[in-house]
TILUMNU-358496 format. One record per residue (C-alpha): x, y, z; residue in one letter. Coordinates in Angstrom, 3 decimals, decimal comma. Example, Ala and Ser with C-alpha at 12.3 -4.5 7.8 and 13.67 -1.06 7.14 Angstrom:
R 12,300 -4,500 7,800 A
R 13,670 -1,060 7,140 S
This chain:
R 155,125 76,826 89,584 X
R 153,535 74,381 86,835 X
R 150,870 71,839 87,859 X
R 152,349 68,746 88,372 X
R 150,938 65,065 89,375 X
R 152,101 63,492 92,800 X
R 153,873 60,719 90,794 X
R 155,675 62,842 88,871 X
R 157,235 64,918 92,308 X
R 157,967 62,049 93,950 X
R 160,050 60,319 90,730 X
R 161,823 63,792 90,539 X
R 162,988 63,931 94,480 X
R 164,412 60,189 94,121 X
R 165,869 60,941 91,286 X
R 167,514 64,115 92,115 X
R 168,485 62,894 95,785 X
R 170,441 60,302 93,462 X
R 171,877 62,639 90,674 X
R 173,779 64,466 94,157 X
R 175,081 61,983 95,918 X
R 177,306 63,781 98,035 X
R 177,215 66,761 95,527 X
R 176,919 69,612 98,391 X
R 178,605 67,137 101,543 X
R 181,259 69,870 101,751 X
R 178,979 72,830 101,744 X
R 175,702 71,948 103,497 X
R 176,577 73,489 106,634 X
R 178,152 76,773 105,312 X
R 176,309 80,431 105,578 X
R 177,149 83,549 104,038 X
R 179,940 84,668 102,490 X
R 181,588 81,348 103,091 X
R 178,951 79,413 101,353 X
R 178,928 81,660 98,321 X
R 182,587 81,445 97,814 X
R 182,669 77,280 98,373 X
R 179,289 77,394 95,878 X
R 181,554 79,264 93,240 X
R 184,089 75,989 93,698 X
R 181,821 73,623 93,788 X
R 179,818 74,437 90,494 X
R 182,944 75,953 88,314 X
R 183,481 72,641 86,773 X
R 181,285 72,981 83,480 X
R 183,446 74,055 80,532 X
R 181,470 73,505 77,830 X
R 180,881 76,270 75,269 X
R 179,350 75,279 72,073 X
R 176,089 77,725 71,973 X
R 174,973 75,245 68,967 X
R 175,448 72,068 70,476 X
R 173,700 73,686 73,421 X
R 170,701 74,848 71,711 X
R 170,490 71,622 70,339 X
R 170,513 69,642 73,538 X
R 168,004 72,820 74,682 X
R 165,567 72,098 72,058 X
R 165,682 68,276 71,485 X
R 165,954 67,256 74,790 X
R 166,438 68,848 77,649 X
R 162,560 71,189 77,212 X
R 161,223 68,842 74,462 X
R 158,146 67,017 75,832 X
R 156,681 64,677 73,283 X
R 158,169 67,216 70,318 X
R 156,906 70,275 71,946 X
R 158,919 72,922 74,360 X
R 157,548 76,052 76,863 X
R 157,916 79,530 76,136 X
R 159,237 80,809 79,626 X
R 157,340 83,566 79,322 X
R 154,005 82,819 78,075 X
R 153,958 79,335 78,453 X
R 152,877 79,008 75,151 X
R 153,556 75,370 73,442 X
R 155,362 75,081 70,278 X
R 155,782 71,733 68,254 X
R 159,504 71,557 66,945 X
R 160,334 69,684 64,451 X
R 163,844 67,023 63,988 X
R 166,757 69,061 64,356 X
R 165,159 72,587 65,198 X
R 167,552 74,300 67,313 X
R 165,695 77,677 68,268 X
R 165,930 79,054 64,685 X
R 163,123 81,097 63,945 X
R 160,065 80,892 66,960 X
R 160,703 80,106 69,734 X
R 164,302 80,104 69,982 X
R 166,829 80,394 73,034 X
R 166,592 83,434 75,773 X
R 169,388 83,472 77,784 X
R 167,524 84,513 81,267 X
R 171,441 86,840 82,523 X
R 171,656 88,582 79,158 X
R 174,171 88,506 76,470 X
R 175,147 92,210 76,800 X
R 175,903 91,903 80,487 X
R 178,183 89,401 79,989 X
R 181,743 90,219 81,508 X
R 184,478 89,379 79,609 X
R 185,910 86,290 81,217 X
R 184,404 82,797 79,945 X
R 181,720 84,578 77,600 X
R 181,227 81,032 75,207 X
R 180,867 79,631 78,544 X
R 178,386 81,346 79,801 X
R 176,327 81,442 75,994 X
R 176,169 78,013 76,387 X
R 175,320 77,692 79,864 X
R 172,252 75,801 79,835 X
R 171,258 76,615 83,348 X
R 170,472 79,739 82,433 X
R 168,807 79,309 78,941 X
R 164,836 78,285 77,958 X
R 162,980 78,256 74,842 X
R 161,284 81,769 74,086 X
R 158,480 82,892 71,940 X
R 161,106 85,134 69,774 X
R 158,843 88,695 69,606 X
R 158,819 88,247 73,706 X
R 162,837 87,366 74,197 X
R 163,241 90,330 71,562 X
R 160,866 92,889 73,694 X
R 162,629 91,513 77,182 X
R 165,797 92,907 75,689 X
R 168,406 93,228 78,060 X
R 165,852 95,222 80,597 X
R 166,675 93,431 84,092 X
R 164,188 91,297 85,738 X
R 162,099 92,812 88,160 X
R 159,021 93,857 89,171 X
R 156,891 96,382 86,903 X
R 155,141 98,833 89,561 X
R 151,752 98,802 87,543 X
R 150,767 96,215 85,106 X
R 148,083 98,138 83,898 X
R 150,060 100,328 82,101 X
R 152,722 98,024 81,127 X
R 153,190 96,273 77,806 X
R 151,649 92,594 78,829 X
R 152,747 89,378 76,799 X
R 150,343 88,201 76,336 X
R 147,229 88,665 77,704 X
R 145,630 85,594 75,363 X
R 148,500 83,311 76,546 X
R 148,543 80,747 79,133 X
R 151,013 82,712 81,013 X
R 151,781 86,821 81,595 X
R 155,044 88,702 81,604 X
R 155,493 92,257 81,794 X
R 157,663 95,165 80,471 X
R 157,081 98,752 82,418 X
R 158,620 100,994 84,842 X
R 159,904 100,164 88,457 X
R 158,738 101,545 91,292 X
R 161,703 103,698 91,044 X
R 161,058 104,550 87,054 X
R 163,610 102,132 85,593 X
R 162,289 100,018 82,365 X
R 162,016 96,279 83,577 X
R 160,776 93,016 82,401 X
R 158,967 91,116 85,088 X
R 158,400 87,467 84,144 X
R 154,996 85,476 84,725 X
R 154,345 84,438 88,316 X
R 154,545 80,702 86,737 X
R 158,327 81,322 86,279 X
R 159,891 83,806 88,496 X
R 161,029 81,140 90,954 X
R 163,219 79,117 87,741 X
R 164,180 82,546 86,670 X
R 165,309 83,770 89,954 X
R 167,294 80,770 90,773 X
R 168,669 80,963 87,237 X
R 170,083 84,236 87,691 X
R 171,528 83,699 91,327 X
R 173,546 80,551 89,525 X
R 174,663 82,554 87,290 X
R 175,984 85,499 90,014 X
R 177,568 82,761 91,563 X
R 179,002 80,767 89,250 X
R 181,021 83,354 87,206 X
R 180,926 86,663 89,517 X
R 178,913 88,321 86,627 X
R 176,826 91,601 88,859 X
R 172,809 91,180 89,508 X
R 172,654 95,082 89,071 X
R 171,950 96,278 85,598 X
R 170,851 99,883 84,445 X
R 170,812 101,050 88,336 X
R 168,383 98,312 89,277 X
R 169,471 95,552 91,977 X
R 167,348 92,428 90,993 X
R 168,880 90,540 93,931 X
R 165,941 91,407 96,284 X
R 162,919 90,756 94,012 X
R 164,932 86,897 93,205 X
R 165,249 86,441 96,841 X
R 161,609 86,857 97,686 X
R 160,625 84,883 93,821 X
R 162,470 81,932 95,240 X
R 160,221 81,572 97,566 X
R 157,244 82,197 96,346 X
R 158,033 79,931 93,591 X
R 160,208 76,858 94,601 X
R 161,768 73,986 92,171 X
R 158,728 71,780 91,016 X
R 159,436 68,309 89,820 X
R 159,855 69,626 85,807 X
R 162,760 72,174 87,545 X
R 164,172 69,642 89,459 X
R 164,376 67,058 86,581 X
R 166,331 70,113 84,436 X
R 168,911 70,356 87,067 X
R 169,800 66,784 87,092 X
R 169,638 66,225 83,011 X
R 172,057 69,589 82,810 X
R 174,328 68,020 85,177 X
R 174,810 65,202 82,547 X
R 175,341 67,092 80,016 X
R 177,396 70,209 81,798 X
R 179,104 68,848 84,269 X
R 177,200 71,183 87,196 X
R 174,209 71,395 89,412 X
R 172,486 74,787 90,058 X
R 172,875 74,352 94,002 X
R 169,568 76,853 94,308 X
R 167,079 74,190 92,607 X
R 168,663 71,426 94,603 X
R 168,808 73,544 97,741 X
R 166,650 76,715 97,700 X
R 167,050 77,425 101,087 X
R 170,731 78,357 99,920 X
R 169,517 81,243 98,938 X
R 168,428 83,117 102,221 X
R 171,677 81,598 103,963 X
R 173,477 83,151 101,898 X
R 171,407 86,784 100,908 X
R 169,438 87,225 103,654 X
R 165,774 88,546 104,037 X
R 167,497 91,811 103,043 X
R 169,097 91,072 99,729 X
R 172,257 93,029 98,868 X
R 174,704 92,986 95,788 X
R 177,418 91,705 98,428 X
R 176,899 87,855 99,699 X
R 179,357 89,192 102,782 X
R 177,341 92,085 103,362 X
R 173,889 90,540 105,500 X
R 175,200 89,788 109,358 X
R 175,905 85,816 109,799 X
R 172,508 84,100 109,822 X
R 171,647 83,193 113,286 X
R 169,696 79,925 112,142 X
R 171,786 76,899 110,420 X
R 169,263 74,233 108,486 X
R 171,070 70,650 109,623 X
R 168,262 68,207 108,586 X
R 165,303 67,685 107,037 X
R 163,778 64,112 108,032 X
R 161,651 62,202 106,586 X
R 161,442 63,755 103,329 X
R 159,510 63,124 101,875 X
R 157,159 62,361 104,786 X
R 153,533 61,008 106,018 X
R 152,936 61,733 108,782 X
R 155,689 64,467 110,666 X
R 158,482 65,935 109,114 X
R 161,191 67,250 111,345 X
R 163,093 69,979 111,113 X
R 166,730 69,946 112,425 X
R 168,423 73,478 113,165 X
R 171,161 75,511 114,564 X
R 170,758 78,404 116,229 X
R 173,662 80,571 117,659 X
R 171,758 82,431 120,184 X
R 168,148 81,450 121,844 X
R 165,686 83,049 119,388 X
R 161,984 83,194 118,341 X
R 161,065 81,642 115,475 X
R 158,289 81,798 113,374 X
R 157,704 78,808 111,389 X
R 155,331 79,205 108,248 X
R 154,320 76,552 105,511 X
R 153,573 77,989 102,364 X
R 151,688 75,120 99,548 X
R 152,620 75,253 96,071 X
R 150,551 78,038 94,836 X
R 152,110 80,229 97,499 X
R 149,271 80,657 99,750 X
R 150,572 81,000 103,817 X
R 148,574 77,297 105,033 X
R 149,840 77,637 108,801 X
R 152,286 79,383 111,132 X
R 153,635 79,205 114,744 X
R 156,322 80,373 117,028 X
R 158,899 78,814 118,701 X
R 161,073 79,768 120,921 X
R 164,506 77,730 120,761 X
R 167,682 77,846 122,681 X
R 171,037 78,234 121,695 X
R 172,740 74,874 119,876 X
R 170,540 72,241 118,347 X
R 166,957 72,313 118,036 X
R 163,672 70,195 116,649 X
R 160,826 71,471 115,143 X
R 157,730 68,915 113,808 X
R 155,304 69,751 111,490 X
R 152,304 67,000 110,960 X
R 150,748 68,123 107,642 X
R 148,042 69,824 108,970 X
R 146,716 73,556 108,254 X
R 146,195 75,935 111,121 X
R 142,568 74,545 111,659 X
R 144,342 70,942 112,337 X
R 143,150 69,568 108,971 X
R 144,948 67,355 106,819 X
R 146,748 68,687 103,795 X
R 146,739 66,924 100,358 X
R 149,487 65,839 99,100 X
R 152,513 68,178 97,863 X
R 155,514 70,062 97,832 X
R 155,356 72,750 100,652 X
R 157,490 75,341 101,865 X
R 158,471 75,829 105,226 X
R 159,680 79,395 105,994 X
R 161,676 79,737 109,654 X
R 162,510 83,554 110,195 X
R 163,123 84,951 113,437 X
R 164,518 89,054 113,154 X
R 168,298 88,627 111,902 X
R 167,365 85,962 109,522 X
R 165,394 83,212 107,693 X
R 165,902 80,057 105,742 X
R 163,704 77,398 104,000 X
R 163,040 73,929 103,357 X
R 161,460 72,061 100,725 X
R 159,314 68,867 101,711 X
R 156,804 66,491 99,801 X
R 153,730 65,486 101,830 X
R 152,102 61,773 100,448 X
């Protein structure tokens, strides 16, 4: 998650609450397997598939800040010139790589910007086509770069497989990247006997859409034709994986919580929480700020049907908050899902 001014996330919510208009009106109250499959629908609509016009857009426009653009990796700056289109350094790293393409749609899915960022080259080169995933010890891993604003890592797995685990700064865009990408074209999240499903689950929270990610979505959906529903709605996500990620959407029980509403948002004061719940449950309710750090929690326990929960702003001491995105985590033991709000 970059550092971001207030200004800046509010512009991005109003502006992003506009780009959708009733984008998701036909989904928002799916779970599961249903929700993946109607997600597939919804975003199949981009058929663009020039990589060059694409790297173009990529480079000019879409990550080009005043003539410079982000390593996703590093977060190293680099000035580009008129017309540079990811040349020499940096140039494009497509986040689901080339090589596990399937063979359906492949020019599609080159020029899928959702799924591509700028690169310092020697870093997209030494990322490979390892999957993304956690590296069990960093201190033996190859680190890029240690001078750099940001770190990534190439090393071993817990389990001994050779992965590239991307800087904390970026595993939330990267996650929700890569779950677009499983559910736009099918393509598998397992590569070289490592599922990366669980470690983009648990990045998409830690890391949710800041007002830069959100901005992205909305400019690719000009140009594409398609939202990534995961930026717009990360609480997607656990509806639809569950706190125990699997390759198989179907395969996690029916989630026993349904998000309906989110209101005010953003909010002042209170924000309420509207939910669904198909059998009385406790639920644990835990707001998470921007840099990931657990700010408050509670329990609640909720009957079956429709159910309110407030939160006021406030850490567990009863302190104000300052102004912000924050996460909201509700888990209770079959399931969990998330919202997004913006405290001002």
């Amino acid at each position: 998650m970059k550092r971001i001014s207030l200004t800046l996330i509010i512009l991005a919510f109003a502006a992003a609450a506009f780009a959708q208009g009733n984008y998701y009106d036909a989904v928002i109250n799916l779970t599961g397997q249903q929700l993946y499959t109607a997600l597939h629908s919804l975003i199949s609509t981009n058929t663009y598939s020039s990589y060059s016009g694409a790297k173009e857009f990529l480079f000019q426009e879409l990550d080009n800040t005043n003539g410079y653009v982000t390593c996703i990796y590093t977060g190293q700056s680099y000035y580009v010139g008129y017309n540079y289109t990811g040349s020499n350094n940096p140039n494009t790293e497509h986040t689901y790589a080339q090589s596990w393409f399937s063979s359906s749609e492949s020019s599609r899915k080159k020029a899928d910007l959702h799924h591509l960022f700028p690169s310092n080259s020697v870093v997209n080169s030494s990322r490979s086509n390892y999957p993304i995933f956690t590296v069990a010890n960093h201190a033996s891993a190859n680190v890029y770069y240690n001078d750099t604003p940001w770190q990534s890592y190439r090393g071993q797995s817990a389990t001994g497989y050779t992965v590239f685990e991307p800087a904390d700064e970026s595993k939330g865009d990267i996650a929700r990247a890569l779950l677009y990408f499983n559910t736009r074209y099918y393509d598998t999240l397992t590569q070289q006997n490592v599922n990366m499903i669980p470690d983009l689950v648990a990045w998409n929270t830690m890391d949710p859409p800041d007002a830069t990610e959100i901005a992205r979505n909305s400019a690719i959906h000009g140009f594409l034709g398609n939202r990534n529903p995961f930026v717009d709605h990360p609480e997607f996500v656990n509806r639809i994986w569950g706190p125990v990620a699997s390759e198989d959407p179907a395969a996690p029980a029916m989630p026993l919580l349904v998000l309906d509403r989110v209101y005010p948002n953003p909010f002042r004061e209170s924000v309420k929480i509207s939910l669904s719940c198909k059998d009385p449950a406790t639920v644990t309710a835990t707001v998470y700020n921007m840099r990931g750090q657990k700010v408050r929690a509670w329990q609640e326990s909720l009957p079956r049907g429709s159910s309110e929960l407030q939160w006021d702003g406030r850490d567990g001491a009863g302190e104000a908050l300052t102004p912000g995105v924050y996460l909201i985590r509700l888990s209770s033991q079959e399931c969990s899902l998330t919202a997004r709000v913006l405290l001002y």
